[in-house]
Each structure stands twice: as C-alpha cells, then as structure tokens.
C-alpha positions as CSV (number, residue, x, y, z in Angstrom):
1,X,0.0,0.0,0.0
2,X,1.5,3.4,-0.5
3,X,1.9,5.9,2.0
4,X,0.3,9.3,1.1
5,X,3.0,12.1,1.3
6,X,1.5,14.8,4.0
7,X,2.1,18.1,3.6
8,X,3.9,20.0,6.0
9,X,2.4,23.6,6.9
10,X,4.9,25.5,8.7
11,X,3.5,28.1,11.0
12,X,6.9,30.3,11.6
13,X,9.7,31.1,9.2
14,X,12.9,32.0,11.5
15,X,16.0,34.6,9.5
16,X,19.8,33.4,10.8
17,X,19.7,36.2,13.5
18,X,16.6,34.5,15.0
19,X,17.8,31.2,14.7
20,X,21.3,32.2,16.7
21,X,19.2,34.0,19.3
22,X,17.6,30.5,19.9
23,X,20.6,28.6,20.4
24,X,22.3,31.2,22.2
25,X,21.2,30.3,25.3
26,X,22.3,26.8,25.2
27,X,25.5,27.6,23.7
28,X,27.7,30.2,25.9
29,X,30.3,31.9,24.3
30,X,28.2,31.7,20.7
31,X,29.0,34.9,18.4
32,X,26.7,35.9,15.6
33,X,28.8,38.1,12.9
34,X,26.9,38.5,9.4
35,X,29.9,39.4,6.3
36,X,27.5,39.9,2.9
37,X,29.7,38.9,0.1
38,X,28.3,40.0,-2.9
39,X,27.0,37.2,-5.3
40,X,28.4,36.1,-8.8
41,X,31.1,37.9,-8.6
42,X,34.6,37.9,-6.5
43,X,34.7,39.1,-3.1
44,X,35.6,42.4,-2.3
45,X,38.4,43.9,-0.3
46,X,36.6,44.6,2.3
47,X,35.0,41.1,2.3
48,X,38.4,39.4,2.8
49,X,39.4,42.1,5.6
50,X,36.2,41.3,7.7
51,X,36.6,37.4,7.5
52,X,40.3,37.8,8.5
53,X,39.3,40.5,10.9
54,X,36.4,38.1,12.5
55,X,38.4,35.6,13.0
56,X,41.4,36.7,14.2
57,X,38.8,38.6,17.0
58,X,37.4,34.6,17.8
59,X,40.2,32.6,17.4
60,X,42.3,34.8,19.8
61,X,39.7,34.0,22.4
62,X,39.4,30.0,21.8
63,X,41.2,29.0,19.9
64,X,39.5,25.6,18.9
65,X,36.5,28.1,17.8
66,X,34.2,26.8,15.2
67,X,32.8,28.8,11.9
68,X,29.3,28.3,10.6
69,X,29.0,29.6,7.3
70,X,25.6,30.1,5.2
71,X,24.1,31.7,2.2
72,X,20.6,31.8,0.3
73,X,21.7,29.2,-2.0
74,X,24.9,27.5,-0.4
75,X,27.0,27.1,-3.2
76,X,29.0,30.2,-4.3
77,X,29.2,32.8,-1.8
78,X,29.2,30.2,1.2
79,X,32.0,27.9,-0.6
80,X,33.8,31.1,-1.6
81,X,33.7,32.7,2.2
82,X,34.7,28.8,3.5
83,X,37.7,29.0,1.5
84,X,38.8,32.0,2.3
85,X,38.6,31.2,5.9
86,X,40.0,28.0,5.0
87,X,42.9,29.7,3.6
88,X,43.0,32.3,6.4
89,X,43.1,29.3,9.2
90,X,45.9,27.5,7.3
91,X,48.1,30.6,7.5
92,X,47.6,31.1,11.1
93,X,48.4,27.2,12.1
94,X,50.0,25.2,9.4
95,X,49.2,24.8,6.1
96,X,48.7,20.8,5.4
97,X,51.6,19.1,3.5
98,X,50.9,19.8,-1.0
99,X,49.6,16.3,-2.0
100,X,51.0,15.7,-5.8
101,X,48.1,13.5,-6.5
102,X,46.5,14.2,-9.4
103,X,43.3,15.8,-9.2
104,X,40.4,13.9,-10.4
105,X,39.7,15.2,-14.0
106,X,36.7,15.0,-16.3
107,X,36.4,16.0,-19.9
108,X,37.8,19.6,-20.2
109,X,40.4,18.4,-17.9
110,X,42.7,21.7,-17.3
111,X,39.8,23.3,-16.8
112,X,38.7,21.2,-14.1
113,X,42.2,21.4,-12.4
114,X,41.4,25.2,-12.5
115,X,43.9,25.6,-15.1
116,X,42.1,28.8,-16.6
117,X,44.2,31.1,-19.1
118,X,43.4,34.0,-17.2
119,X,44.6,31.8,-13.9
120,X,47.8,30.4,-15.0
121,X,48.9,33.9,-16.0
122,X,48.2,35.2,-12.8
123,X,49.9,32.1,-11.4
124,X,53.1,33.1,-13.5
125,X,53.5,36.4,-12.0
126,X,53.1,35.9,-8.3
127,X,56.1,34.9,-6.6
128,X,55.3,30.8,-5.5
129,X,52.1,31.1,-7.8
130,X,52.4,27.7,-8.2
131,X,52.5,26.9,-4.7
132,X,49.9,29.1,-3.5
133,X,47.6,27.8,-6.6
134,X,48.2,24.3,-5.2
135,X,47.3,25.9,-1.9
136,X,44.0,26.9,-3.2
137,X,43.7,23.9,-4.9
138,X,43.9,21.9,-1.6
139,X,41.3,24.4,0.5
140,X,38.7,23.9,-2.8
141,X,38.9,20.4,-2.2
142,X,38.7,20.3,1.3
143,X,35.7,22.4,1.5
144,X,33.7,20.1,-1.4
145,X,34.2,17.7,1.0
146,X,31.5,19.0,3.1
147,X,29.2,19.8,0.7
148,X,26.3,18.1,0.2
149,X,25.4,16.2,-3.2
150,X,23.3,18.9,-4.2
151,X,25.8,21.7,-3.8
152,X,28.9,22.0,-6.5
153,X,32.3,22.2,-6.5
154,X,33.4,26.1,-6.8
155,X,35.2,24.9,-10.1
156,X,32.4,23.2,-11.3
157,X,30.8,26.9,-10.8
158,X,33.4,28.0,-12.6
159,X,33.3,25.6,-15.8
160,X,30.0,26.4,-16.1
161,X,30.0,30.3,-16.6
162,X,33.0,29.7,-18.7
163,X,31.2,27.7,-21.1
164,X,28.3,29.7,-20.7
165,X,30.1,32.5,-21.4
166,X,31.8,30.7,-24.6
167,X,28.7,29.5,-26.4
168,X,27.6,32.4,-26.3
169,X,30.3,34.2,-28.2
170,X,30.9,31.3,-30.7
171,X,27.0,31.8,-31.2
172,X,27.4,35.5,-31.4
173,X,30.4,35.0,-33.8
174,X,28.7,32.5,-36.6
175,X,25.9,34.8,-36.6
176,X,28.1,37.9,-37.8
C-alpha cells in the first residue's frame, strides 16, 4: 500500500539572527557576525578584511573556535567565504603538506584542475604562484568535501560560466 505524502504547513519562518538568538542560550560563548559577500562575482576587499578581521577577534579567544557559514543558496558565496577562511586558518596554524596526486579530472580536464588562461597567467606572476595555486587547490577540495550532493564544487561553478560565457560568443560569432 502506499503511503500518502502529507504536507507539512509550517507556522513560523525564522531569519539566521533568529535562529542564533535561539541557540544562544544553550550555547555560551556563541557569536553571531553577518559578512555579505556580494553574489556572482569575486569578493571584495573589504570582504576578505572582515573574515580575516572576524576571525582573528574569535580565534584569539578560543582557539579551537568553530565557523558556521551560510548563504541563500549555499554554493557560491558560502563555498567562496569557507575557502577563504579556510585559507586564512591554514596561515595562522599550518598549512597541510601539498599532495602531488593528481586531481580527479573529467572531460575539459585543465579546466577542471582550475587551469584557466586568465589563472595560470596570474599564477606566473606571483612569486610561488604555483605553490599558493596548489594551496588553493587543496582548500577547494577540502571544503567540497563538506558539501552536500546537491551543492557543487566552486570549479564546477566556474566551468560552467566559462562555457556559458563561450557558447555564447561562438554563437554570437557564426551569426556575424
């Protein structure tokens, strides 16, 4: 026999700064700090300098703190601001030995590997770009790890605004 599915009618609809008001009560020392980071596009400035500022502040008073980070969706600006922090954290403590295992490729394959033109020439002109690409590299990975199935790799993101972005100009070119 099958089950009818029920509908659920939800009576309340709680933001974040509700939700953290809740839990602050059973959870001493539990900080609230909200860092908008613009959507579909790179982070400003200012957005790196609160993170960094934000944690620094927590992490000098426990350091064993824990982040929580969220967005509408939970794919760009959340992986973006996890990486960053990511980053951030490494540079305070240690940053994990550079695994020269191969990432796991799929057609495109530079492209999943981040291997962008406009990336590998910025890679050329910092001094270590290569290592600190690999760094990046490493905190990508390690954040996808805690995604969900439904949520998508930042590259994945990436490769598909670039071919997005490329179909559209060889349309826009055969048209001409």
């Amino acid at each position: 026999m099958e089950q009818e599915k029920q509908m659920k009618l939800f009576k309340t609809c709680l933001t974040m700064q509700e939700i953290f008001n809740q839990q602050k009560g059973t959870c001493p020392g539990l900080v609230y700090r909200r860092i908008p980071i613009p959507d579909f596009c790179a982070p400003r400035e200012q957005d790196f300098d609160m993170i960094l500022q934000a944690m620094k502040c927590t992490l000098a008073e426990d350091s064993n703190a824990a982040f929580v980070f969220n967005c509408h969706e939970g794919k760009g600006r959340t992986t973006t601001a996890m990486v960053i922090a990511l980053l951030i954290l490494w540079h305070f403590n240690t940053i994990p030995e550079i695994s020269e295992d191969e990432i796991v490729s799929v057609p495109d394959a530079k492209y999943t590997k981040g291997e962008f033109e406009v990336v590998m020439k910025i890679v050329q002109l910092l001094p270590d770009g290569h290592k600190i690409k690999k760094e990046v590299d490493m905190a990508l990975d390690a954040v996808s790890e805690t995604m969900t199935p439904m949520h998508y790799h930042l590259r994945e993101i990436i490769i598909c605004a670039y071919r997005q972005v490329s179909n559209y100009y060889t349309y826009r070119c055969t048209k001409m």
